[in-house]
N, CA, C and O atoms as a GROMACS GRO file, in nm:
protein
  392
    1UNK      N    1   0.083  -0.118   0.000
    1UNK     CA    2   0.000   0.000   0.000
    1UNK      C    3   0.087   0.124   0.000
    1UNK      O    4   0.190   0.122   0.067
    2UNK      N    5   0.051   0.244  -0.077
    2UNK     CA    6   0.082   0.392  -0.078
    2UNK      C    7   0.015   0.484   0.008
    2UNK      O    8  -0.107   0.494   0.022
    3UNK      N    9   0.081   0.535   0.051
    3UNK     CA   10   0.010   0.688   0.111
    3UNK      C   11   0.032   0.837   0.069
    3UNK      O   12   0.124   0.907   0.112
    4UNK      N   13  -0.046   0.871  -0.005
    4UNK     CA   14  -0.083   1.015  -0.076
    4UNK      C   15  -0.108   1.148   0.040
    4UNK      O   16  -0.212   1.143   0.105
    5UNK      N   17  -0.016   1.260   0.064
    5UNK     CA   18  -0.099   1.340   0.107
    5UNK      C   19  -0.058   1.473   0.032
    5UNK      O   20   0.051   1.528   0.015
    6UNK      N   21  -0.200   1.506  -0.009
    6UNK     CA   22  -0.171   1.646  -0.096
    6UNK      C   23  -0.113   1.787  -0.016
    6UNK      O   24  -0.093   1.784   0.105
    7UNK      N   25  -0.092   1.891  -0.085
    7UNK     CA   26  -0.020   1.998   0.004
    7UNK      C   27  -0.129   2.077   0.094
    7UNK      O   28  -0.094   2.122   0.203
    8UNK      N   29  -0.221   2.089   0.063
    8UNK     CA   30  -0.316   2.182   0.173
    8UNK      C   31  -0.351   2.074   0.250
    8UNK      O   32  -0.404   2.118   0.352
    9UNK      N   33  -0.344   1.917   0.251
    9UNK     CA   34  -0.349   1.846   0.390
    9UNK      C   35  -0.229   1.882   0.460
    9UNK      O   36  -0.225   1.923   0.577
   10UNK      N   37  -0.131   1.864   0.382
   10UNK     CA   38   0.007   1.905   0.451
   10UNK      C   39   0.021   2.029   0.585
   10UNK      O   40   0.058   2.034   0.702
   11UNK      N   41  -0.035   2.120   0.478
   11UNK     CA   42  -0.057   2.250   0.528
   11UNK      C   43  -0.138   2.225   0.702
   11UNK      O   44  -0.110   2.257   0.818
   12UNK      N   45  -0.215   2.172   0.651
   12UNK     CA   46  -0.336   2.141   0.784
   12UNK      C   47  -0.280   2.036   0.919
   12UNK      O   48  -0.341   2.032   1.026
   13UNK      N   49  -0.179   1.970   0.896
   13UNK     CA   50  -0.147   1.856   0.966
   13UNK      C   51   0.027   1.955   1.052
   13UNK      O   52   0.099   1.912   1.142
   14UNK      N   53   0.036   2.065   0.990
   14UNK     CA   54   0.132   2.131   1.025
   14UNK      C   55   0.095   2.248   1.125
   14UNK      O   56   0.152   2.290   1.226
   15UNK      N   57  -0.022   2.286   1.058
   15UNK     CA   58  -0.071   2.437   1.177
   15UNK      C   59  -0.147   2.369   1.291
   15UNK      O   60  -0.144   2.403   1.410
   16UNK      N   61  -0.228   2.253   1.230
   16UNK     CA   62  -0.360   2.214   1.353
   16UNK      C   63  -0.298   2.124   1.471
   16UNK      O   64  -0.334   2.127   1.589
   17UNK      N   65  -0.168   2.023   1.401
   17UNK     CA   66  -0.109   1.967   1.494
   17UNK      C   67   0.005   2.008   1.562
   17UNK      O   68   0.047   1.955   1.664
   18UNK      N   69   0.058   2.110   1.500
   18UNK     CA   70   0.188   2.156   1.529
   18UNK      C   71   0.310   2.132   1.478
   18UNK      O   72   0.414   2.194   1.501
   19UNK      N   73   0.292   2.030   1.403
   19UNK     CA   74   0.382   1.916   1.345
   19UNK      C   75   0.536   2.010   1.256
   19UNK      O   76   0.504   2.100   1.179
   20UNK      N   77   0.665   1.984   1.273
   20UNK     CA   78   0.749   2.022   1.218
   20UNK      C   79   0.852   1.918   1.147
   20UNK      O   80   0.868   1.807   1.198
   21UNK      N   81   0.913   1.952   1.040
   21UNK     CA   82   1.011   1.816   1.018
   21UNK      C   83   1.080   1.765   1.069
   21UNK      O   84   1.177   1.810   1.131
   22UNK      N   85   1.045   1.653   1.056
   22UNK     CA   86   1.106   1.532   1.118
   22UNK      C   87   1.007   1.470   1.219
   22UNK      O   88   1.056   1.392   1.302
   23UNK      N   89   0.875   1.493   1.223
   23UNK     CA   90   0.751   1.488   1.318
   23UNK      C   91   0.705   1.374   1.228
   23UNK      O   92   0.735   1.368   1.109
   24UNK      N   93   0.615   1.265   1.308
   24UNK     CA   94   0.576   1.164   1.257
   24UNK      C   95   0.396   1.177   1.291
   24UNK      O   96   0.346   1.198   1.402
   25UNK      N   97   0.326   1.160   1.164
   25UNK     CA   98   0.162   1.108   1.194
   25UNK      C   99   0.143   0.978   1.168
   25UNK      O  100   0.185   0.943   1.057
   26UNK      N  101   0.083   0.877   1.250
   26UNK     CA  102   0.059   0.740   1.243
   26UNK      C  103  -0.107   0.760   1.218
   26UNK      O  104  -0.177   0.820   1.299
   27UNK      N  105  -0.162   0.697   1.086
   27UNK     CA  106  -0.268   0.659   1.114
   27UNK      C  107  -0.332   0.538   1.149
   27UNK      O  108  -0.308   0.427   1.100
   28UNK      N  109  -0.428   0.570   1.251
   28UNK     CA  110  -0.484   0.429   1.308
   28UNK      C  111  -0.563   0.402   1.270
   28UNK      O  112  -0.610   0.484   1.191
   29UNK      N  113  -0.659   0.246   1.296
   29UNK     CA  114  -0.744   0.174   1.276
   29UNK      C  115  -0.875   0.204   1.432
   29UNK      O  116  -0.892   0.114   1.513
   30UNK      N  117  -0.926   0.297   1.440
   30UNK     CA  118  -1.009   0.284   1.560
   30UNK      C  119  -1.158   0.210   1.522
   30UNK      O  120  -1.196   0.219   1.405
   31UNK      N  121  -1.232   0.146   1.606
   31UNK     CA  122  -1.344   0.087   1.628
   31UNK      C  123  -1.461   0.251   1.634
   31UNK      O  124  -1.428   0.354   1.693
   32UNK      N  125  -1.578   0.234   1.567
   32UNK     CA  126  -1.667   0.271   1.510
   32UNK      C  127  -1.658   0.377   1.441
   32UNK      O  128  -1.543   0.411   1.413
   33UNK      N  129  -1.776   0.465   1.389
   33UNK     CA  130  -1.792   0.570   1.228
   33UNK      C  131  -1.736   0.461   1.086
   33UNK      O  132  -1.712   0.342   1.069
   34UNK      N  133  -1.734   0.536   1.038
   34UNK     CA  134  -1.720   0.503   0.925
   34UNK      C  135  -1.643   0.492   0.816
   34UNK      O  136  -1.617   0.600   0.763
   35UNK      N  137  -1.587   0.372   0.754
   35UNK     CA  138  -1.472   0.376   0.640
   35UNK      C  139  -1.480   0.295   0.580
   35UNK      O  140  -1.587   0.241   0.554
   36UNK      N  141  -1.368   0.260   0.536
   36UNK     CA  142  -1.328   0.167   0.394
   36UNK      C  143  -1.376   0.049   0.498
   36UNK      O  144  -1.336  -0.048   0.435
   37UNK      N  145  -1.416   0.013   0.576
   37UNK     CA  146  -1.440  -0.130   0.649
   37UNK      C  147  -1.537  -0.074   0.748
   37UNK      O  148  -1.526   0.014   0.833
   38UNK      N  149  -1.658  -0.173   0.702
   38UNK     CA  150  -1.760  -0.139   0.813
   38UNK      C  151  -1.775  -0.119   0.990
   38UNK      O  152  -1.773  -0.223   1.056
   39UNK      N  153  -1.786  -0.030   1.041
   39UNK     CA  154  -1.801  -0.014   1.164
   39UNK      C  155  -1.658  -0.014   1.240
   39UNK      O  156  -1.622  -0.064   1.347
   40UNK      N  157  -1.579   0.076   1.122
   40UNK     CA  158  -1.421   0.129   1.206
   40UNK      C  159  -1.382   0.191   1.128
   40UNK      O  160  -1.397   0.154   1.012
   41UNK      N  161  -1.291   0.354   1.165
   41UNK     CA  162  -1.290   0.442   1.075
   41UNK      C  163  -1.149   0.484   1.106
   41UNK      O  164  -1.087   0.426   1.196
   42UNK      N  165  -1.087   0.597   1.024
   42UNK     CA  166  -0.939   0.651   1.078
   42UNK      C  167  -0.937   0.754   1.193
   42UNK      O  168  -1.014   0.847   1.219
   43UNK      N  169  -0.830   0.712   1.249
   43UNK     CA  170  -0.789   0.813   1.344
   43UNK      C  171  -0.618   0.829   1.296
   43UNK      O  172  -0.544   0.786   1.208
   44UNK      N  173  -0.610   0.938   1.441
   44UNK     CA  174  -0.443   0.986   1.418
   44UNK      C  175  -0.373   1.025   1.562
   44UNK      O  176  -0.428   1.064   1.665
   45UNK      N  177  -0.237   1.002   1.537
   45UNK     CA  178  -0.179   1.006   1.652
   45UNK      C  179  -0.047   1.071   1.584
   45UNK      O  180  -0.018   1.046   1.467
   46UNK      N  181   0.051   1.176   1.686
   46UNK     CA  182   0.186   1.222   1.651
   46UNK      C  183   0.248   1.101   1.719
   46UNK      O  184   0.201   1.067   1.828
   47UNK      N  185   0.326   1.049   1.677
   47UNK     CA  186   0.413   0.898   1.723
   47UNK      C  187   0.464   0.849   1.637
   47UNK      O  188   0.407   0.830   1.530
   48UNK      N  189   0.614   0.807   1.665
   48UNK     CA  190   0.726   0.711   1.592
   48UNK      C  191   0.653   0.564   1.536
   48UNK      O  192   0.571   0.485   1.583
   49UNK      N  193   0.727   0.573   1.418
   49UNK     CA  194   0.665   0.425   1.377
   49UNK      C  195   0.800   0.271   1.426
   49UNK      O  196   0.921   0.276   1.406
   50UNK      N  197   0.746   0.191   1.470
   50UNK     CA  198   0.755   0.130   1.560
   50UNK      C  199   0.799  -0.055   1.384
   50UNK      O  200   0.901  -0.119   1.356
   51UNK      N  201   0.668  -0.056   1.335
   51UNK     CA  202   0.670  -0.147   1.210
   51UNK      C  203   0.605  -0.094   1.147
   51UNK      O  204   0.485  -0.108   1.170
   52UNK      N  205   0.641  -0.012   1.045
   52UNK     CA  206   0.489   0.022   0.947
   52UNK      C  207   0.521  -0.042   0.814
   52UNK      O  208   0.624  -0.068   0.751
   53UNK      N  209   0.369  -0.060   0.794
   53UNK     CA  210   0.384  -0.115   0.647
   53UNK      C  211   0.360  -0.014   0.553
   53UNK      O  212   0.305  -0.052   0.450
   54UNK      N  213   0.384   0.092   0.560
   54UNK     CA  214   0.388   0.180   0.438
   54UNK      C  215   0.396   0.335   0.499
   54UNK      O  216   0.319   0.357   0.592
   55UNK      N  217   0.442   0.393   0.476
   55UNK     CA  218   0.562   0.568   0.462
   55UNK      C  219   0.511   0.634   0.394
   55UNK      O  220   0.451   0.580   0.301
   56UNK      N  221   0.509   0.759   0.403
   56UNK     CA  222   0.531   0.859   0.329
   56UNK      C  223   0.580   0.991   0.348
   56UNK      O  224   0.503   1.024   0.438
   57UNK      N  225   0.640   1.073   0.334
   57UNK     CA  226   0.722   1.206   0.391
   57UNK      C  227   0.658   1.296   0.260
   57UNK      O  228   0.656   1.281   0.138
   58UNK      N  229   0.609   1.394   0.354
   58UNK     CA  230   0.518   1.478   0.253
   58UNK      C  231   0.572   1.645   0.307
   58UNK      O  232   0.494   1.665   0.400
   59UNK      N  233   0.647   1.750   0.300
   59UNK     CA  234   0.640   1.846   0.340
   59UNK      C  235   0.790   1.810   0.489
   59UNK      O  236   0.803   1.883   0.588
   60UNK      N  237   0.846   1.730   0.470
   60UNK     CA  238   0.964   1.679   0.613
   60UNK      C  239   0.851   1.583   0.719
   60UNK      O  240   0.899   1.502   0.798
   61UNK      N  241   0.738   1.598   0.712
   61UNK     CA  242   0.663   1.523   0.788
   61UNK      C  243   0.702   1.354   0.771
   61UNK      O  244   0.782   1.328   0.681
   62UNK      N  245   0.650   1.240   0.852
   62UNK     CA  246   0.665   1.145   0.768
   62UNK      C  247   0.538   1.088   0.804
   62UNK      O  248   0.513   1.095   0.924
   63UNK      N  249   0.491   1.060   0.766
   63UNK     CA  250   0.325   0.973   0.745
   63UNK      C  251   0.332   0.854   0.765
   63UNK      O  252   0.423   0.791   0.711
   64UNK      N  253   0.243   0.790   0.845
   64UNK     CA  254   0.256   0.612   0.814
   64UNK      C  255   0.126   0.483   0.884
   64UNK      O  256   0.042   0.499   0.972
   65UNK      N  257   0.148   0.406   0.830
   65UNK     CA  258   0.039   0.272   0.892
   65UNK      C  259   0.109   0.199   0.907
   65UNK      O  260   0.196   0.176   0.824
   66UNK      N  261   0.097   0.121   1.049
   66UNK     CA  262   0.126   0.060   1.150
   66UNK      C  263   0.138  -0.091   1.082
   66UNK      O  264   0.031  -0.105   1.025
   67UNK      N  265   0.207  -0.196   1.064
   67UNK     CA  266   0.163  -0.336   1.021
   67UNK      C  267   0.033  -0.420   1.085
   67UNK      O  268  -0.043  -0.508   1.046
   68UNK      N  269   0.048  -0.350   1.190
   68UNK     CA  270  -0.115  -0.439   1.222
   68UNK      C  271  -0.248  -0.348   1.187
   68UNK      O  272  -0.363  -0.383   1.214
   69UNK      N  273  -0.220  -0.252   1.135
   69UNK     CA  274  -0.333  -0.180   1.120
   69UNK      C  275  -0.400  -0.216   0.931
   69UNK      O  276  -0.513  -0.203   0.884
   70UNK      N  277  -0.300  -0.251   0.883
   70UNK     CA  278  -0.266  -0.255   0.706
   70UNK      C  279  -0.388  -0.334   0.662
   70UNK      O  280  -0.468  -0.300   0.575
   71UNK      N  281  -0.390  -0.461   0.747
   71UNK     CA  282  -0.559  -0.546   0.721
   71UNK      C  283  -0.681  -0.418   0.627
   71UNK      O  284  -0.739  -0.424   0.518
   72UNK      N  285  -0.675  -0.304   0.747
   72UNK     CA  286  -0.764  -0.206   0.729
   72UNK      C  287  -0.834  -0.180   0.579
   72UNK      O  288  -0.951  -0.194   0.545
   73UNK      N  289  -0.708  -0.134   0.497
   73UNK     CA  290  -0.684  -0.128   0.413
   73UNK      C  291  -0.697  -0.232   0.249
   73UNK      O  292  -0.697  -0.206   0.129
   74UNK      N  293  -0.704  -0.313   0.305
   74UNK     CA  294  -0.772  -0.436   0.220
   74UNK      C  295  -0.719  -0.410   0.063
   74UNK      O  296  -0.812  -0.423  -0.017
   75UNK      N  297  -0.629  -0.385   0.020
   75UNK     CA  298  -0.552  -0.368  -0.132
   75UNK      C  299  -0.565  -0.205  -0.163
   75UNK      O  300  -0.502  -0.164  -0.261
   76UNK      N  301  -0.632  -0.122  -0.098
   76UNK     CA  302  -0.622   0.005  -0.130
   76UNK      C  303  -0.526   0.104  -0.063
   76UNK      O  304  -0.492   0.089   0.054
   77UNK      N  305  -0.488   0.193  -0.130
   77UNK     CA  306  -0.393   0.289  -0.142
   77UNK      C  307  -0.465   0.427  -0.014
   77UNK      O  308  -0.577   0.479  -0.012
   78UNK      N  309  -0.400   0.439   0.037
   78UNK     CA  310  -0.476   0.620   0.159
   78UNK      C  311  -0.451   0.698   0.061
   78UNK      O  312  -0.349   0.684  -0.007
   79UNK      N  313  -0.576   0.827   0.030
   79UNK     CA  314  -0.498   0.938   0.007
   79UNK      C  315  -0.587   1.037   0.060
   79UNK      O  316  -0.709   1.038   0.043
   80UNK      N  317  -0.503   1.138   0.141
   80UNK     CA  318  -0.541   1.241   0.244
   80UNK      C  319  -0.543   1.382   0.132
   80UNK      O  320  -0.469   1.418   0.040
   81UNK      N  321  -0.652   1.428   0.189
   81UNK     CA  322  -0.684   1.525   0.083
   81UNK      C  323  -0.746   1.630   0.234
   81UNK      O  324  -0.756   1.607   0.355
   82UNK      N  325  -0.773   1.730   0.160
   82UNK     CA  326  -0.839   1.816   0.259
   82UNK      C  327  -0.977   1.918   0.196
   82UNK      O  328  -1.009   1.966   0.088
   83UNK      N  329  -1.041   1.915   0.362
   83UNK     CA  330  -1.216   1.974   0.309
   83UNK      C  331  -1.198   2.110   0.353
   83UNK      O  332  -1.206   2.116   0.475
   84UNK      N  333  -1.176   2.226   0.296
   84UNK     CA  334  -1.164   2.314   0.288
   84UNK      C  335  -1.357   2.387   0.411
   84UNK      O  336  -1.363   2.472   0.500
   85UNK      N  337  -1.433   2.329   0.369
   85UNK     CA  338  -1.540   2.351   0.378
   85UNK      C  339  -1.587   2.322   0.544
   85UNK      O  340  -1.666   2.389   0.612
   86UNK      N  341  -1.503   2.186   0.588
   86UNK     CA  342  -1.491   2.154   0.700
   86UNK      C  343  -1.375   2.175   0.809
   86UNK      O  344  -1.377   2.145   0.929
   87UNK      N  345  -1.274   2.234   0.732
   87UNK     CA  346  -1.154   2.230   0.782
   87UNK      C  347  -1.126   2.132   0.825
   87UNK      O  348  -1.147   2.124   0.946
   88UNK      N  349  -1.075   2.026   0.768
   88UNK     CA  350  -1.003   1.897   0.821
   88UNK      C  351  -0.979   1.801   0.720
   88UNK      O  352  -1.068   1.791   0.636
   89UNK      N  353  -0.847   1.703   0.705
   89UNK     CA  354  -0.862   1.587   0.628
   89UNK      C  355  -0.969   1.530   0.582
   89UNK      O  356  -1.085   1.515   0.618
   90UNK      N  357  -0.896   1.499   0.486
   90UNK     CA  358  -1.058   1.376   0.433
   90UNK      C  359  -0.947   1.324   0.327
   90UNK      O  360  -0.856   1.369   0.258
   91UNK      N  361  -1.018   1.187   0.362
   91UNK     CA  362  -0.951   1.065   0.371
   91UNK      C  363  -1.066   0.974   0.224
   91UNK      O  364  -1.186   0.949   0.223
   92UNK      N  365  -0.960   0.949   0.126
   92UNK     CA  366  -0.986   0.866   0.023
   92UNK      C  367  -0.884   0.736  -0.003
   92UNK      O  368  -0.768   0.722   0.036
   93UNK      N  369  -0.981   0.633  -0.096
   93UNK     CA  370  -0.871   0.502  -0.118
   93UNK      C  371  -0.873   0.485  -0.218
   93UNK      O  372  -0.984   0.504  -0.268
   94UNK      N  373  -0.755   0.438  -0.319
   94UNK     CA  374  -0.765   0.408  -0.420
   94UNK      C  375  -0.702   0.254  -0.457
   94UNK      O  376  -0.600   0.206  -0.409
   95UNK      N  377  -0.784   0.194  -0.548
   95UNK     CA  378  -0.733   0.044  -0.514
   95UNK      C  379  -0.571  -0.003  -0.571
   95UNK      O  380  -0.539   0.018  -0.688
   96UNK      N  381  -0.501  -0.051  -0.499
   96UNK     CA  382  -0.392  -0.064  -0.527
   96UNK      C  383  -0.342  -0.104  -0.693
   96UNK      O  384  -0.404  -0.208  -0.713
   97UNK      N  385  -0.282  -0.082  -0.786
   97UNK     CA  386  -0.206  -0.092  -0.861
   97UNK      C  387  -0.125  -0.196  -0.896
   97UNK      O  388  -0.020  -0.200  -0.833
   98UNK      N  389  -0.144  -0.297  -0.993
   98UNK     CA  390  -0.055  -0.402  -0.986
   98UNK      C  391   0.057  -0.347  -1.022
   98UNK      O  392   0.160  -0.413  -1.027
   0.00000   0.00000   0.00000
C-alpha cells in the first residue's frame, strides 16, 4: 500500500497539529464511524513508527500505517486530501495498482 498526502493536507497537519520536520503522523485503525471497512474508521496520533507497512514524507513530515493496522486497508492505497469547507482531512482510497 501507498500513502498520498496532498499539500493543503500538509498545510493542515502542520498548523492544527503543530507538526514540524522530522515529526511523525501514524494513522490508526479505531473501532466505530465510518470507512473503507464497516463499523471502524481513521484516526491519528503524533508517534514514531515502531513497524509500518507503508511511509510517506510529505512536506519533512513522515506519514505512516502501522503493520497491524494494514488489514484495514484491504488492497487500497490512503490518500489524504483536505475539506476546505470543514476544515479537516478527508480521507480517500484508491485500489492498489498491480
Amino acid at each position: 500500500m501507498k500513502i498520498k498526502v496532498n499539500e493543503d493536507a500538509q498545510k493542515w497537519f502542520h498548523d492544527e497539529m503543530g507538526l514540524d520536520s522530522g515529526d511523525f503522523v501514524r494513522f490508526t485503525i479505531r473501532y466505530g464511524g465510518s470507512g473503507l471497512q464497516p463499523g471502524f474508521s481513521l484516526g491519528l496520533s503524533a508517534e514514531e513508527p515502531e513497524s509500518p507497512a507503508a511511509t510517506a514524507e510529505a512536506g519533512g513530515i513522515t506519514y505512516f500505517v502501522e503493520s497491524d493496522d494494514e488489514w484495514y486497508f484491504d488492497g487500497h492505497d490512503l490518500v489524504v486530501g483536505y475539506d476546505a469547507a470543514l476544515d479537516e482531512p478527508k480521507y480517500g482510497y484508491e485500489k492498489e495498482k498491480a
